[in-house]
C-alpha distance (Angstrom), angle and dihedral (degrees) to the residues before:
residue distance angle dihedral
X1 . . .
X2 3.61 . .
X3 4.16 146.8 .
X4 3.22 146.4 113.5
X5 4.40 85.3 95.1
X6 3.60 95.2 -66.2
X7 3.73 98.8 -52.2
X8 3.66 95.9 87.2
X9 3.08 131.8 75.1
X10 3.86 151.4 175.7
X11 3.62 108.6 -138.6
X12 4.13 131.3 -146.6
X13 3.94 124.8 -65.9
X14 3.84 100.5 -104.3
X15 3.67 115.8 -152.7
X16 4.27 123.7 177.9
X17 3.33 117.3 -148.5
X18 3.55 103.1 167.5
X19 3.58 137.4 27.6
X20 4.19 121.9 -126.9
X21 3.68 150.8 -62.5
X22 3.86 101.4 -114.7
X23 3.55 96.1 40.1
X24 3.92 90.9 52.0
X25 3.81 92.2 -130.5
X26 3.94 97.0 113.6
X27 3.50 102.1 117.4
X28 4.25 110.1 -118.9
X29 3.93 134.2 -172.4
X30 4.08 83.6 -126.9
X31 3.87 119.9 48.0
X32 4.10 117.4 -118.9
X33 3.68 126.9 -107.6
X34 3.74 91.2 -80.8
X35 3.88 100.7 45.1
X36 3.42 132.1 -94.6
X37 3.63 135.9 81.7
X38 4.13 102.4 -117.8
X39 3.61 121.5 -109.0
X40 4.02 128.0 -62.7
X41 4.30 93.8 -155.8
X42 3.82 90.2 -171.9
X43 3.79 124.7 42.7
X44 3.76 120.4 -118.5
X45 3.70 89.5 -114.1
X46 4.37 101.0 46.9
X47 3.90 81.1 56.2
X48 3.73 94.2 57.1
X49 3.68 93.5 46.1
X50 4.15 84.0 49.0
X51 3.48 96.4 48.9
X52 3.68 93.1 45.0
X53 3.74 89.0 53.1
X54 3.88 90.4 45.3
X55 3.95 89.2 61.1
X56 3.79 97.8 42.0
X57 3.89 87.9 48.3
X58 3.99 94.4 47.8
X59 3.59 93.7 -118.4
X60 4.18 125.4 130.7
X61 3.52 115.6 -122.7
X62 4.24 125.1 -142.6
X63 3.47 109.2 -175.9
X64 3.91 115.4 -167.5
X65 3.39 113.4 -126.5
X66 4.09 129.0 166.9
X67 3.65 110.3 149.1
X68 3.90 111.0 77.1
X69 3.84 89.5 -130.3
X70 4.65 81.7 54.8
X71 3.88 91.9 53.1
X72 4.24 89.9 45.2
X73 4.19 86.0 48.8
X74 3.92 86.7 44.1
X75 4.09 102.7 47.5
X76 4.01 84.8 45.9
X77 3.64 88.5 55.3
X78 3.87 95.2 50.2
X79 3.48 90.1 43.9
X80 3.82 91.3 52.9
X81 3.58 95.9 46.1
X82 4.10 98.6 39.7
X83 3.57 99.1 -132.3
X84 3.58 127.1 129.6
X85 3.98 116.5 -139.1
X86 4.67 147.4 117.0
X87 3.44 128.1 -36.9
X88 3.83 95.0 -159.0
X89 3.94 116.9 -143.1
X90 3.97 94.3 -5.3
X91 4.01 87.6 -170.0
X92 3.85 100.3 155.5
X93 3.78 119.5 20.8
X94 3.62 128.7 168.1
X95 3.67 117.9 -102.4
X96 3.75 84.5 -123.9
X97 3.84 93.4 56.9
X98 3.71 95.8 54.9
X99 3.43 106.1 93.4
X100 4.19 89.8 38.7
X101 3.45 84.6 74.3
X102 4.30 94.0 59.6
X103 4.39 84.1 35.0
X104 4.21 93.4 61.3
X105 4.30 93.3 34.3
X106 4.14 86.2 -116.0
X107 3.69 115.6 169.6
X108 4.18 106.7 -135.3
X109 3.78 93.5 -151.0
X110 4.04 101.4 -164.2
X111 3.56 137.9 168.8
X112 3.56 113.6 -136.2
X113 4.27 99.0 -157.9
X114 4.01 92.8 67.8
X115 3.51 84.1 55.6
X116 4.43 80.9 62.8
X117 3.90 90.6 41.6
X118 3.44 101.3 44.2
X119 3.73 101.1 42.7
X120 3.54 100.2 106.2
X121 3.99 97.3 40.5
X122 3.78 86.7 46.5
X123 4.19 83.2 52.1
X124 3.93 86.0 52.6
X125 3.71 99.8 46.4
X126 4.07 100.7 38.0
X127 3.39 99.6 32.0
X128 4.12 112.0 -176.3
X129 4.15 85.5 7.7
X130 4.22 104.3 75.5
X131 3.68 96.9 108.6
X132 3.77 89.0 76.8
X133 3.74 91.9 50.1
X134 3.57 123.0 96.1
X135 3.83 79.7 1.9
X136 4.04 91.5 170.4
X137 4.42 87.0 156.5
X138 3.96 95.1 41.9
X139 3.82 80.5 54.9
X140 3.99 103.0 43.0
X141 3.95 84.6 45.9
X142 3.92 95.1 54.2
X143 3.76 87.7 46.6
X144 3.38 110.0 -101.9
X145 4.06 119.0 145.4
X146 4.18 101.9 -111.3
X147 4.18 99.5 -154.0
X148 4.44 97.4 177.8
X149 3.87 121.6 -149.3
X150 3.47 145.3 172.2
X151 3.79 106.0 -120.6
X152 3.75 85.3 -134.4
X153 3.12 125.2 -131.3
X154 3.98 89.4 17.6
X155 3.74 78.8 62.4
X156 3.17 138.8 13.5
X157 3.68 130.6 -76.2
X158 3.57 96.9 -120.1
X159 3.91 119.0 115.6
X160 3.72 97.5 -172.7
X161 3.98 84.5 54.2
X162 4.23 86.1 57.9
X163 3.56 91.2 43.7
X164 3.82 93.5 54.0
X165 4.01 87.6 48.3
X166 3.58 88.8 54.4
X167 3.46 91.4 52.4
X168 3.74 118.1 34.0
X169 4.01 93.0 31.5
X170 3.97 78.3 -148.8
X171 3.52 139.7 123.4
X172 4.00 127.5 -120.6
X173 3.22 84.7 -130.5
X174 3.74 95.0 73.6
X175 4.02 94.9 -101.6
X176 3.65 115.5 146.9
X177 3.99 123.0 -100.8
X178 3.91 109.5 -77.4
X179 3.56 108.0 -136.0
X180 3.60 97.8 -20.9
X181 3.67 93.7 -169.9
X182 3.95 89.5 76.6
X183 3.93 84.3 55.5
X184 4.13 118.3 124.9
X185 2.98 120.9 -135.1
X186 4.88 121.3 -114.5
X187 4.19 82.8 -102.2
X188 3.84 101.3 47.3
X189 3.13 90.1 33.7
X190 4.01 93.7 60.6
X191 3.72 86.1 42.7
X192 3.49 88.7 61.1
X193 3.11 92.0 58.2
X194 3.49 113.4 38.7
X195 4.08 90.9 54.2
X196 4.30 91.7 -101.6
X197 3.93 87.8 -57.0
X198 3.89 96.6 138.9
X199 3.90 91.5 165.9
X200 3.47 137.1 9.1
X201 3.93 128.9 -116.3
X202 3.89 149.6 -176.4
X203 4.45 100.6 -65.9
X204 3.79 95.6 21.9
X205 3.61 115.2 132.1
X206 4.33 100.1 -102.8
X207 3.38 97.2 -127.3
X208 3.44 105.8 148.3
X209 3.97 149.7 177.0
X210 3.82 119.3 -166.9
X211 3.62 111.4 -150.8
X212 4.17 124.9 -149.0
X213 3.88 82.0 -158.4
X214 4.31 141.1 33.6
X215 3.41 100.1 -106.9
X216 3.94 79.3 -153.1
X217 3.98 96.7 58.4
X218 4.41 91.1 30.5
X219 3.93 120.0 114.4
X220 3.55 119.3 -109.4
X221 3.96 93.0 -98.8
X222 3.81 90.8 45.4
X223 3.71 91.5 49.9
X224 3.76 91.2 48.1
X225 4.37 91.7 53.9
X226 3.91 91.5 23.1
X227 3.90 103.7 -170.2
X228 3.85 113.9 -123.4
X229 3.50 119.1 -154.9
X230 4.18 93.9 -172.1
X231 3.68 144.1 -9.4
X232 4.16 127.0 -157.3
X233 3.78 124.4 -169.6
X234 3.77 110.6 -162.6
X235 3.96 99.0 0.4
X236 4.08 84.7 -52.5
X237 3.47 132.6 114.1
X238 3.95 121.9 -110.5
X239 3.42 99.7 166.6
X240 3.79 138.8 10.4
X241 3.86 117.6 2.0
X242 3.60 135.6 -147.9
């Protein structure tokens, strides 16, 4: 759904069905160290009636969905309605529910800094079951479509700051990579970003970021505070010139 001459736009149908990681209301197929299972906000059945009026009304659902018990509930509900769409936050899956992601065409829209400032409260509440949370390469290698984000203002609005996330699995603080083998690597991790547009041709929309270094050659710390020397938003410039 689109107007406004390309610029505006109507954006997905967001639906929470779980609460969070830190405030141990993510609803989880096992219950946390102090009992309970989290909190499941919308039943399994009022999100198949919303998704099925999401795809007869044209509009693109994201559900939000952090507990592995949420994104089960969710992928059912896509599957039952046949529509394709987001899983919102994605952060602990079961290992059996990767490749349902790549089977239905979801998106697993993620954002690769919680995965830094929740590390040790993810530690404490899964205990012995981390390396399927914030599992962005378990995802991208059962199929699924990895689109990374900031979660702005929960984090910062800084893509190159995701980006590093994704691919360091480290701290700036000088803390060792957290399960590095979830780690993307500089290319995916630009594809993630840049919705799959890996170059840019005649008709595509000239939204633009002009680098002062390859992000594919950069340092760690450079890629992490990559310098931009201009930005344009419909063929325009927004910031620097030439």
């Amino acid at each position: 759904m689109a107007d406004g001459a390309g610029l505006l736009r109507v954006g997905p149908l967001k639906v929470l069905i779980d609460g969070s990681l830190n405030t141990r209301t993510a609803y989880c197929v096992d219950p946390y160290p102090h009992g309970g299972h989290g909190l499941l906000t919308v039943s399994a059945t009022e999100l198949l009636d919303l998704l099925v009026r999401a795809r007869e009304s044209g509009f693109v659902p994201a559900v939000h969905a952090i507990g592995d018990a949420a994104n089960e509930v969710a992928l059912d509900a896509f599957a039952a309605a046949g529509i394709t769409g987001r899983i919102e936050h994605a952060q602990f899956v079961r290992s059996q529910d990767f490749a349902r992601f790549g089977g239905l065409g979801l998106t697993a829209s993620v954002q690769p800094a919680h995965a830094l400032d929740d590390r040790d409260a993810a530690d404490s509440n899964w205990a012995g079951r981390t390396d399927r949370a914030f599992p962005l390469r378990s995802l991208l290698a059962a199929g699924a479509t990895l689109a990374l984000g900031s979660d702005a203002p929960v984090a910062a609005l800084e893509p190159w700051t995701a980006m590093s996330a994704a691919t360091t699995r480290s701290r700036p603080d000088g803390r060792g990579p957290w399960h590095p083998e979830q780690a993307l690597t500089r290319q995916e991790a630009l594809t993630a970003s840049t919705r799959g547009r890996g170059t840019v041709r005649a008709g595509d929309p000239a939204d633009l970021a002009v680098l002062d270094v390859d992000p594919l050659a950069a340092s760690d710390a450079e890629f992490a505070a990559m310098p931009v020397a201009a930005t344009l938003v419909a063929g325009r410039f927004t910031y620097g010139a030439f």
